[in-house]
SEVOTI-482084 format. One line per 10 residues: number of its first residue (from 1); their letters; for each residue x, y, z of N, C-alpha, C, O. Coordinates in steps of 0.1 Angstrom, whole numbers, always signed. Layout:
<sites>
NUM	A	X/Y/Z/X/Y/Z/X/Y/Z/X/Y/Z ~ ...
</sites>
This chain:
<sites>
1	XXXXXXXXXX	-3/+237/-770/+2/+235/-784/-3/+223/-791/+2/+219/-801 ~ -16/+216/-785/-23/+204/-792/-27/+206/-800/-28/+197/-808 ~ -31/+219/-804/-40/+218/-820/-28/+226/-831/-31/+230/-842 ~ -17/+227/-826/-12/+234/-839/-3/+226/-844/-3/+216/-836 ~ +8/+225/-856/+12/+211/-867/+20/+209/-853/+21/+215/-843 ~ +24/+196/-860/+35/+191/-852/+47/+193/-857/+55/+201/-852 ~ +49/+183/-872/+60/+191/-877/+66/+209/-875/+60/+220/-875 ~ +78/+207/-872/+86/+220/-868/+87/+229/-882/+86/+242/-881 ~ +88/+225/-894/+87/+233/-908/+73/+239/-904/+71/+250/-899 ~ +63/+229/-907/+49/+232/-908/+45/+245/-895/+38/+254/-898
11	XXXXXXXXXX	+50/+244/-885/+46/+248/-873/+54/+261/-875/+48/+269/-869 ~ +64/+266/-881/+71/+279/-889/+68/+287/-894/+71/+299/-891 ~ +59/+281/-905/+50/+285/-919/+38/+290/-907/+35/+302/-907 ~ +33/+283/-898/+17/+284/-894/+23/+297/-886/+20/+308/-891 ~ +32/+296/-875/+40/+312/-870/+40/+320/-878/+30/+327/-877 ~ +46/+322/-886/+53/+331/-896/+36/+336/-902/+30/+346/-899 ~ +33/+331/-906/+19/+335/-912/+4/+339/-903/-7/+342/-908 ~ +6/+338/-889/-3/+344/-878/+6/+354/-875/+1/+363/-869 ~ +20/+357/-877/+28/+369/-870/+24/+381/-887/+18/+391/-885 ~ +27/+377/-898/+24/+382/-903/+12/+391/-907/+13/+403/-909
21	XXXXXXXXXX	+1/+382/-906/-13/+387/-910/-21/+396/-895/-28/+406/-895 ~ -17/+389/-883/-27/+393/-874/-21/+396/-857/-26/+401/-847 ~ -10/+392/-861/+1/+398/-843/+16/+405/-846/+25/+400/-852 ~ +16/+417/-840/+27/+429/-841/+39/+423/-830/+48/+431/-828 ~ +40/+413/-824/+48/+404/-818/+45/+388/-811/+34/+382/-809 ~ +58/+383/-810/+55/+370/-807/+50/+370/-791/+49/+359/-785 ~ +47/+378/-786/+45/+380/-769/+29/+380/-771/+22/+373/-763 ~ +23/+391/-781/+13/+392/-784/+5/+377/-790/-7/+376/-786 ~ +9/+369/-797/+6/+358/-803/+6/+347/-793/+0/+337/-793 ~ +15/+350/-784/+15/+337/-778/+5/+339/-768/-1/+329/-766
31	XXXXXXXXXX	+1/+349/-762/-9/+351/-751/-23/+352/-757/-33/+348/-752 ~ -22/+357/-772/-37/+353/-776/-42/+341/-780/-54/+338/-779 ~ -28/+332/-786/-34/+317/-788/-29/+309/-776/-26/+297/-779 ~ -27/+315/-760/-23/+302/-748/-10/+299/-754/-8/+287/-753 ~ -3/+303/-760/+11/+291/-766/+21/+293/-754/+18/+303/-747 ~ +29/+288/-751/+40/+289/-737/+52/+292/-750/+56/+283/-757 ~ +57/+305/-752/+65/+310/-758/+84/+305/-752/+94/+310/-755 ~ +82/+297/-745/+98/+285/-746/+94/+278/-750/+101/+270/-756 ~ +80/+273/-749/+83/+256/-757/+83/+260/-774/+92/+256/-782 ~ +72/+269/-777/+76/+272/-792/+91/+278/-797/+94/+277/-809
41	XXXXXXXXXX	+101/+284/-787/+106/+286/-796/+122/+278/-795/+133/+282/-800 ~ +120/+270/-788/+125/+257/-784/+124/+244/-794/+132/+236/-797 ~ +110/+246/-797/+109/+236/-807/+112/+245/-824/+115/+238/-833 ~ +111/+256/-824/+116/+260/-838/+133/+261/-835/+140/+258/-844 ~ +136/+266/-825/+148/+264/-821/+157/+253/-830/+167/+256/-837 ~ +147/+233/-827/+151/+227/-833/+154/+224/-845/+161/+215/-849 ~ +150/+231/-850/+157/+228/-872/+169/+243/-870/+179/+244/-877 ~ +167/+249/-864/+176/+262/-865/+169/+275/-864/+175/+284/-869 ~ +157/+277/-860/+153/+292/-861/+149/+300/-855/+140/+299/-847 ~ +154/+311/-856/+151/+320/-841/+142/+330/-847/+141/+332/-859
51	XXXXXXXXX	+134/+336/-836/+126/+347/-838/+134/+361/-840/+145/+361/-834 ~ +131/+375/-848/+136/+380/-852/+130/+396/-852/+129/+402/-862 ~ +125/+402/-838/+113/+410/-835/+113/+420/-845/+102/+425/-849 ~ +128/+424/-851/+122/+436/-858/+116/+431/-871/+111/+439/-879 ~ +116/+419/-874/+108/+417/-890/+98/+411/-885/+88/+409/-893 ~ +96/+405/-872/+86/+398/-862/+86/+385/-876/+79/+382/-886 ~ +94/+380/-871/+95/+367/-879/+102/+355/-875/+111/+357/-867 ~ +101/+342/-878/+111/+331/-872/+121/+329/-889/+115/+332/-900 ~ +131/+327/-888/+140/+323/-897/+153/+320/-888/+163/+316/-893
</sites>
C-alpha cells in the first residue's frame, strides 16, 4: 500500500474510482493491485466506511 494516498479521504476517492472504472469487486482489485484487503479496509474503516459489494463501493 506504498504507492497509493495516504490520506484515508484521498485513498476512498482513489478506491471508489478503480472499483468503478476497472474491478467488478473489491477481491478482484485487491489481488490485481497486491493491496492486503484488511489493512485497506481497516484503514477506510477509520473515518467510517465500509465496502458495500452490491454497489461495489466504500461509503
Amino acid at each position: 500500500m506504498d504507492e497509493l494516498p495516504k490520506d484515508p479521504f484521498m485513498l476512498m476517492s482513489f478506491i471508489n474510482m478503480k472499483l468503478r472504472d476497472y474491478y467488478k469487486s473489491l477481491d478482484e482489485l485487491c489481488e490485481d493491485l497486491n493491496i492486503e484487503q484488511e489493512i485497506l479496509t481497516t484503514t477506510l474503516g477509520s473515518i467510517g466506511m465500509e465496502y458495500n459489494p452490491e454497489t461495489n463501493k466504500f461509503w
